[in-house]
N, C-alpha and C positions, 0 to 999 in steps of 0.2 A: 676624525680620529682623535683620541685623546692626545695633551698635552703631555708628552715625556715629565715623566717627577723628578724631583732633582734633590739632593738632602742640602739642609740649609746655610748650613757652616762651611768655611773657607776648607779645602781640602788641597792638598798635591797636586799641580799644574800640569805637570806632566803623569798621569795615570788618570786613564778612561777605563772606566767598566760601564759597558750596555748590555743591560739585560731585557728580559722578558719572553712573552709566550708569540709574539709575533714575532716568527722568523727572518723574515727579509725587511721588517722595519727595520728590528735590530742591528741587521748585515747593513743596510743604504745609511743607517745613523753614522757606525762605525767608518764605512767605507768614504764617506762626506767627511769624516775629521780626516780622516788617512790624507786625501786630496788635496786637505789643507795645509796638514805638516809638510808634508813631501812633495815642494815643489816642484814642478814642472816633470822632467820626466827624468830625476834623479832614481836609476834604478838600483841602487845602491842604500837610498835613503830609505827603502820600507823594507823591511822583511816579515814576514805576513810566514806563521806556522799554523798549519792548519788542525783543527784543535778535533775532528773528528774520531773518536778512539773507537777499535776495535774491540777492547779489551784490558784488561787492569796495566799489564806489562805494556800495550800500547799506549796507554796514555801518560805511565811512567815516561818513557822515552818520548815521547810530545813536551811535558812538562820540563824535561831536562834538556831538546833543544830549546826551548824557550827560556830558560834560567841561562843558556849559551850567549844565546841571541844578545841578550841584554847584557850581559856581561862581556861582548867582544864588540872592541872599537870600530866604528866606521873605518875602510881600505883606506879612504881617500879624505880622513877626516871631517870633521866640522858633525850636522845632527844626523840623528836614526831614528827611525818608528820601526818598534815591532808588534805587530799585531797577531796576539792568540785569537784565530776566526775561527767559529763555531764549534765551540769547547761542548762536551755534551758528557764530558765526566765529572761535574760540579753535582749534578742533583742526586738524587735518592733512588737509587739504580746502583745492580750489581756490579757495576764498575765503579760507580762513585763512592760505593761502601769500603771495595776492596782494603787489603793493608797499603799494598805496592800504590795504589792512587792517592791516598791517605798520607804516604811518606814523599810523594813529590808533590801535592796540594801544601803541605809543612814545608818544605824546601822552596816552592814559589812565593809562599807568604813569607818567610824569612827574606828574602832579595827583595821582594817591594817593601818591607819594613825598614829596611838598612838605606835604602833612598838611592840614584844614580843620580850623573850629573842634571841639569836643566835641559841640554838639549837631548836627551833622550828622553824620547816618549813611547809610555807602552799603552794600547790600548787592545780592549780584551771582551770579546763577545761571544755571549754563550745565551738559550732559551730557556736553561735549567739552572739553579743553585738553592742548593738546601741553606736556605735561612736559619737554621739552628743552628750548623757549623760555625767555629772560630773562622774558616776563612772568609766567609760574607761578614763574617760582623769586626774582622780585622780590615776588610776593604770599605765597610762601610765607614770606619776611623780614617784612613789614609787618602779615599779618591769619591770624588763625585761619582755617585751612581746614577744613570740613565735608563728610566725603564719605559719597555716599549710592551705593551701587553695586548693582548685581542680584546676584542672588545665583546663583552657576553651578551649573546645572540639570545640568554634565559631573561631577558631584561628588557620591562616595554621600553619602548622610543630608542632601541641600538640602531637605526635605521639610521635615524638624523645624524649619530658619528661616524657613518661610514659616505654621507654620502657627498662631503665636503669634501673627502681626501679622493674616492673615486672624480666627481667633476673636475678638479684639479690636475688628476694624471689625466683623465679625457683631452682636455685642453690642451696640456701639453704635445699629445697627439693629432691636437686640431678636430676632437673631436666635441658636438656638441651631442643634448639629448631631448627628443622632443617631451612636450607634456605626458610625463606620466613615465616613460624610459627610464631613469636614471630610477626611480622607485622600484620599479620590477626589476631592475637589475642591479640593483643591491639586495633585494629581498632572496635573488636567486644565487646570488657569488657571494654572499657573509664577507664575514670581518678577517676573511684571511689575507694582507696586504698580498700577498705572492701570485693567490688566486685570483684573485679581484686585476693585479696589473695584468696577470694572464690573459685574463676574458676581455681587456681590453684592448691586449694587441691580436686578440682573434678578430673582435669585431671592428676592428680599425683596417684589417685586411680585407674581411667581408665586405666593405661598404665602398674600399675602393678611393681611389683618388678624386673621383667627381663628386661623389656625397659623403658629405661628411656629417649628416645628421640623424642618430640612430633611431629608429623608430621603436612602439611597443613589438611589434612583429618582428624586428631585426633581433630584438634584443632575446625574444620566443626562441628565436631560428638558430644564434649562433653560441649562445651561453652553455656549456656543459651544465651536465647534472653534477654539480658538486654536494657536497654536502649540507651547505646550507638550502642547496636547490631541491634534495630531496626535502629536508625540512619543508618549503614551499609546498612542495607535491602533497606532503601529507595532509596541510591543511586543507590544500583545494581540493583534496577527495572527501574530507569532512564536509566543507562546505558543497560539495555537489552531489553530497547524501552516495557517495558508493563506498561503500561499508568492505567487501570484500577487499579493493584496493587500500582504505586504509589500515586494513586488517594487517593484506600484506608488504606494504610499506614500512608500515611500524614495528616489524616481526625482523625483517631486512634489517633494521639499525639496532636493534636490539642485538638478533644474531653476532651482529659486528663489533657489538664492545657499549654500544650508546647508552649514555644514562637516562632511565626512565622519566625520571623529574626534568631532565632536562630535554628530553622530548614532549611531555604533558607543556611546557611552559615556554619552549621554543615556536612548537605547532599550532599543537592544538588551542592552549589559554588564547593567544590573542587572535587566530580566527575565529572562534567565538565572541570574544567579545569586539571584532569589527564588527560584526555582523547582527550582534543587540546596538550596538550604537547606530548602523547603516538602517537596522529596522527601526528604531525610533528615530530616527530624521523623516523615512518613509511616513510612518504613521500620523506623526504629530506636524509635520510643517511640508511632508508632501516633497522629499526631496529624491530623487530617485533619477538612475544613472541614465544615460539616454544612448551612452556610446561616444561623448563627447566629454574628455576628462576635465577640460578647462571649464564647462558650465558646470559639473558637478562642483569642482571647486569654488568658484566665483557664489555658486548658491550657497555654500558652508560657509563663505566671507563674509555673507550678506545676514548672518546671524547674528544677534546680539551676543556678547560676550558670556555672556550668562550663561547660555545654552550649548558652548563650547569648551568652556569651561575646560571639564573634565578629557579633552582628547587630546590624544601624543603630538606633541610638538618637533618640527622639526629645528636646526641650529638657528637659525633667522628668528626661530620665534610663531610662524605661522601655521598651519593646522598642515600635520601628517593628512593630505587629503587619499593619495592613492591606495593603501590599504581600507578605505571606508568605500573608495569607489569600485574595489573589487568587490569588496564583500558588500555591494548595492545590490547588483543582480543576485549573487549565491543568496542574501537574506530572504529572499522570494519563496524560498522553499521551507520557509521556518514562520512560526510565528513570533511574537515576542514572547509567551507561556513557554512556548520549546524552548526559546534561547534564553531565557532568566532560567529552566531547570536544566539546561546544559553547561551553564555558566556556577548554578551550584554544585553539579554532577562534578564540574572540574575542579570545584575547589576540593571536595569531599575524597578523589581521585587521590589529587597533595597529600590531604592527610595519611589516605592508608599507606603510599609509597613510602609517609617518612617516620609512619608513628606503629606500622605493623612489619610484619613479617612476608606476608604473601607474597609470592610471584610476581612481579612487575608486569610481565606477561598478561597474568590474569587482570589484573588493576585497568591497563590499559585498554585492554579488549573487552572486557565488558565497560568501560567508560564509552568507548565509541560506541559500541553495540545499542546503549542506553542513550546515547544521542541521537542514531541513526535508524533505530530500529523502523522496520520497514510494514508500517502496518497504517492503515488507510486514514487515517486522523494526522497521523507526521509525513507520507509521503508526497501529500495534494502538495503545490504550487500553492501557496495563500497571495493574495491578489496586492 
């Protein structure tokens, strides 16, 4: 996962802000300092407002227990943490715009500008804030900000940042992952922290106290179809030439709000291009999947650097091998002519999504259509 940013200059010791677009990073950052202010099991020392609003008037009265909060002494003396958790009236939304949210968003930054003692501390987590507002860039004067964001799945090699922070919470569960597991099962659970520890205490249940080591098929059997798993789905129906499925896969996420560019460059872009790069290993030096992931990769080790050059690395530094060893078999069914003009078909795709007007719809389904089409020069098996 990426490294939380931090702004650079000395700020307010007591005032935490953790932001960003990853939920329950955000919540476990916040929740980890809380643990730290408030020793032991002082239940007095944290008061925790829950910042979920309804509604403009609801989040008035959130904001105004919280300007309470901090303004009313510990019963029993000595420090306090308050924590506003999961504020969702900060950004650009009909409640963040309102007047009534607008007059206690002014009211909260007035009390953190006026300062309280040392030992009260406030910290304050939310997955939304409009950056233009005076109150981000009043917080950004007064308190370190911490941000914790997703990590864009539209971007080759997001693979290799997710899969440091999944192996780590595995671990923690005592679980490990055989060759090639922990690739397919980040490719299928994305960058959603929440979703990803999800999937791990399914498959941590799955496997049972006597094995603890998950295999490619475990990982098949017990992972939901998330949304990054449909993403998966989509490519492996491009890559296995069924044209109706990704017809209706890709009409599915559409339907549901999805950005076309960012379905063209999540899916589709880089199973194409495994799958020009898995056919040229094929062609040129004869490298080809056997059903054994560790020789596949051990024969991509065995390359000169030269001829590696150009492919996605994982955080170590070594060849993303398991995306090139799926797309070993699927390449079978393309030749390199198909995939260097399916590879420009997709860039030419990008264009019209960002530089016309047409139907995303249309864009995309004739892109695969022209990939896929099913006529007896593209559909043989090339050897």
């Amino acid at each position: 996962m990426p490294a939380a940013k931090k702004s650079a200059s000395a700020k307010a010791k007591n005032l935490h802000i953790f932001l960003g677009s990853d939920e329950a990073k955000v919540k476990e950052a916040a929740m980890a300092l809380s643990k730290k202010l408030v020793v032991g099991d002082d239940e007095f020392g944290l008061e925790i407002v829950s910042g979920g609003a309804d509604n403009s008037d609801h989040a008035a009265r959130i904001i105004g227990q919280t300007i309470e909060a901090l303004q009313t002494l510990p019963f029993f003396g000595g420090g306090k943490t308050v924590w506003l958790q999961g504020a969702n009236f900060f950004g650009d939304s009909v409640t963040g715009r309102a007047q009534a949210t607008l007059g206690g968003v002014e009211a909260l930054a007035e009390v953190l500008s006026q300062g309280f003692p040392d030992d009260i501390h406030f910290i304050l987590s939310a997955t939304e804030m409009d950056k233009r507002r005076g109150f981000y860039k009043k917080l950004q004067k007064l308190a370190d900000i911490e941000v914790h964001d997703r990590v864009d799945v539209s971007r080759a090699g997001w693979e290799r940042q997710i899969e440091g922070a999944a192996r780590q919470r595995a671990k923690a569960l005592g679980l490990n992952f055989a060759h090639g597991a922990l690739e397919r099962f980040v490719q299928m659970v994305g960058a959603d922290t929440r979703q990803l520890t999800n999937e791990l205490e399914k498959l941590d249940l799955y496997l049972g106290r006597e094995r603890r080591e998950a295999t490619d098929e475990d990982v098949r059997a017990i992972v939901g179809a998330t949304h990054a798993g449909v993403i998966f789905e989509i490519g492996d129906a491009v890559a296995s030439r069924r044209l109706p499925l990704a017809l209706e896969l890709i009409e599915q996420q559409l339907h549901k709000g999805e950005n076309a560019i960012g379905l063209l460059y999540a899916a589709i872009v880089p199973r194409v291009r495994a799958m020009l790069h898995a056919r040229d290993f094929v062609e040129r030096h004869n490298i080809r999947p056997t059903g054994n992931f560790k020789s596949y990769e051990n024969a991509l080790n065995q390359l000169p650097d030269s001829e590696t050059a150009h492919l996605p690395r994982k955080k170590d530094g070594n060849i993303s091998c398991y995306p090139l060893f799926l797309a070993g078999d699927a390449c079978r069914r393309f030749s390199v002519a198909q995939l260097l003009a399916a590879h420009d078909a997709c860039l030419e795709a990008g264009l019209r999504l960002v530089t016309t007007a047409l139907d995303p719809r249309l864009v995309l389904s004739q892109l695969v259509t022209k990939i896929l089409a099913d006529d007896k020069a593209q559909s043989r098996r090339v050897a």
